[in-house]
N, C-alpha and C positions, 0 to 999 in steps of 0.2 A: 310527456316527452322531454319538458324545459329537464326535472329534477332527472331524468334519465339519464341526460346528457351532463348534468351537473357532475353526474357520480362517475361516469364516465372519463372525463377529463379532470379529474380533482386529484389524482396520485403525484402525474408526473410531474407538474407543476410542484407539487408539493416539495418531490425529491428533490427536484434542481431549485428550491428556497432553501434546502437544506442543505445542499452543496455548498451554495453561496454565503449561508448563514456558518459554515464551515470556514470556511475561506476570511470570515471575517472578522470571525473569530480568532483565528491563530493571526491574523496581521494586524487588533489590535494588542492580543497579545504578544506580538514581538516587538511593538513599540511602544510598551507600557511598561511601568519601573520594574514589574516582576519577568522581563523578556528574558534575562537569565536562564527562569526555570523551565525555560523551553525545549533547553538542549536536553538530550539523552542521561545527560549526566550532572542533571539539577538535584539527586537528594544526595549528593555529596557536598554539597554547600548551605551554607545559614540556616533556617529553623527548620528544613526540612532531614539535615544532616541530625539533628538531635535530633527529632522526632524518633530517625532512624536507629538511632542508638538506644534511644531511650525503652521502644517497645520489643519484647520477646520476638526473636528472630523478624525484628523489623527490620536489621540492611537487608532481607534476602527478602521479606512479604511483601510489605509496603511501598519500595521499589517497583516490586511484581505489577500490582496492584496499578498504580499510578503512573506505570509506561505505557500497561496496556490502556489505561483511559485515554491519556495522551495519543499514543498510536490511533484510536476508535476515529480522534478527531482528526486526524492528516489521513486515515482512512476513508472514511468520509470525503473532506476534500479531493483527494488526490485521485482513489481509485474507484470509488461511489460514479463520477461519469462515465465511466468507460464499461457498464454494467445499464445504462439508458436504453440501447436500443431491445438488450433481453428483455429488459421491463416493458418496453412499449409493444414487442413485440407477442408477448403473456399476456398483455392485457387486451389486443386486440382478439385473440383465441380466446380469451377468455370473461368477453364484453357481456353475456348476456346473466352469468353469475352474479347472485347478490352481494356474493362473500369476496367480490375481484380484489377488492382495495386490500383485504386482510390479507388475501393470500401473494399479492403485492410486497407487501410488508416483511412474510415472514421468509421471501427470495430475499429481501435486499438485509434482513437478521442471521438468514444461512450464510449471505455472500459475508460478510461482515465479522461472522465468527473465526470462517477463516483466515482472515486477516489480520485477527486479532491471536490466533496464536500462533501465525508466522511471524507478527514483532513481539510477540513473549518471547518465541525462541529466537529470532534475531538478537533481543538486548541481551539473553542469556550469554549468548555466545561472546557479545559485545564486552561482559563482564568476564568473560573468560579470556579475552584477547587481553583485554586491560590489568587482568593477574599477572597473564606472561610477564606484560612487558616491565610493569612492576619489578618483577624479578629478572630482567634480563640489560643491564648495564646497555648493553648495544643498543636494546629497541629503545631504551629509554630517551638515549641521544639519536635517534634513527627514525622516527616514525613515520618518516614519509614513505620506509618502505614497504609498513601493510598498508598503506593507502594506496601504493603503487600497484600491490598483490591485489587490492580488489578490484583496485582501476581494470586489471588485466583478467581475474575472473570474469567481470561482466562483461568485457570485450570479448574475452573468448567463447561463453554461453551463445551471445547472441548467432555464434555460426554453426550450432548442434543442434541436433536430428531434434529434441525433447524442446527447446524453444522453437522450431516451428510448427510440431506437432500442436505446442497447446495455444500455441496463435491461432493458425487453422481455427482450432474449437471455439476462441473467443469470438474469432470475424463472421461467426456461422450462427450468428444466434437465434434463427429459426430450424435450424436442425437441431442443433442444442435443445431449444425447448419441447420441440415434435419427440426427439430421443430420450428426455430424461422425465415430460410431465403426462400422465397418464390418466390423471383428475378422481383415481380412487382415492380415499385417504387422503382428501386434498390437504390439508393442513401439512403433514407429517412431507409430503408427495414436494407442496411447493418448499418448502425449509429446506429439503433437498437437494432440491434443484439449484437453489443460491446455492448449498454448498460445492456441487459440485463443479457451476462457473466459478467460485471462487477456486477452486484447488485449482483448477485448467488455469485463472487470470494468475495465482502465484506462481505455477508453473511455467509461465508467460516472462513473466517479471519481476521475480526475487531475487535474479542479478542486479537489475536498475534500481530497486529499489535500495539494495544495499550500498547504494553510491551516497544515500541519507546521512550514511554513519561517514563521510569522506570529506561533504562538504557541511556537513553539520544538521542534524535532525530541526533544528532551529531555526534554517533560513530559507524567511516565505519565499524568495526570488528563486533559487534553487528547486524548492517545491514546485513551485508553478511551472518551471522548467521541465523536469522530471517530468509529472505528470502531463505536461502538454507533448510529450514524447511516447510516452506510453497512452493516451487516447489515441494519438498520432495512428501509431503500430494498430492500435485493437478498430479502429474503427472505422478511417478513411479509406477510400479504394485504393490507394496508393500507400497507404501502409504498411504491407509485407516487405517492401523495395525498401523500406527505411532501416531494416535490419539490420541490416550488410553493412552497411555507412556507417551506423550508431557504433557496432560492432568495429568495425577498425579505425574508427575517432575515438574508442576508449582504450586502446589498445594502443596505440598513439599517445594519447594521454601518459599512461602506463610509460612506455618508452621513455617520453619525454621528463618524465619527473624522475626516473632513473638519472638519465642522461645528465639533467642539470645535477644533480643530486654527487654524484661519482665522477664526474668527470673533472680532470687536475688543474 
């Protein structure tokens, strides 16, 4: 009975060590001499800049390569809690399984990849913003006005039909799992399953998320902000009602940095 219940209660502790061990991570890394290479846009600078240069299509791989690691770990932090109660909730259906813990595992590997190539293709694009402006005299002396355009994207997402659809899906994660786990193929079944909460949580949150690249992919205070806004939405009973608010305080924002920005 004692090791039953060992095995029983050993994941989820685990996961929220690993949160934490996330979290403290990136905040001794932003107060240690290499806090620099935090931001989004650390292999443009010092050894990582040669590095880049130096190896066969390494500005484009190596970059690749090395955001997504980075990304893995503010993923973790950030979006890894708000993915807790699906896990606690799979693991109680699925308590009497020898294999619980693995297939534990390869949910929160499913949730995790999609994550991981929503900020491959966020920095993509982030590099492609960065060309523009490159070549555009305006944006160059201007930049607070894609920070304004996104301030206003995510303010405006948070009031469409597709962000509360995949809210819904998040806050529901015993239908979630009743709908997507079927316990044939369990391996293949559970991987799944993580990936399909993760498409619903980026479909949730790839506007808020994209506020990283505004106030800097770098800064833990922000991070924990963010993310404490998005568990907020996904998980408290009063978190749909958050929407609205978040929605036209960024929108607001937006305005506001107009406003000061152009006005005589």
């Amino acid at each position: 009975m004692a090791s039953s219940l060992d095995r029983r209660s050993f994941f989820l502790p685990l996961v929220i060590g690993h949160i934490l061990l996330a979290w403290l991570t990136l905040v001794g890394w932003e107060r240690s001499p290499y806090g620099r290479y935090l931001g989004h846009q650390w292999t443009q600078i010092g050894i990582a800049e040669s590095i880049c240069h130096a190896l066969p299509a390494g500005r484009i791989v190596l970059p690749a390569l090395l955001y997504v690691s980075g990304w893995v770990l503010m993923a973790v932090a950030m979006m890894l809690p708000t993915v807790v109660p699906l896990l606690s909730i799979f693991g109680r259906l699925t308590a009497e399984r020898p294999d619980r813990s693995t297939l534990q595992t390869l949910i929160v590997v499913g949730y995790l990849v999609v994550w991981c190539a929503f900020g491959l293709a966020a920095h993509l694009a982030d590099a492609v913003v960065h060309a523009i402006v490159l070549n555009s005299a305006w944006l160059t002396f201007n930049g607070w006005f894609i920070g304004a355009c996104i301030l206003a994207l995510a303010g405006a997402f948070q009031f469409t039909a597709l962000k509360y659809h995949c809210l819904d899906r998040c806050r529901t994660p015993f239908s979630f799992v009743n709908q997507h786990w079927r316990g044939q193929s369990a391996s293949r079944h559970a991987f799944l399953l993580g990936m399909h909460h993760g498409i619903f949580c980026v479909g949730c949150c790839w506007a808020i998320m994209l506020l990283m690249f505004v106030v800097g992919t770098g800064s833990i205070g922000w991070m924990l902000v963010i993310s404490a806004l998005m568990a907020s939405e996904k998980n408290m009973p009063w978190g749909k009602k958050l929407s609205a608010p978040l929605g036209a305080a960024l929108l607001a924002c937006a305005a506001g940095v107009v406003i000061v920005e152009v006005w005589p």
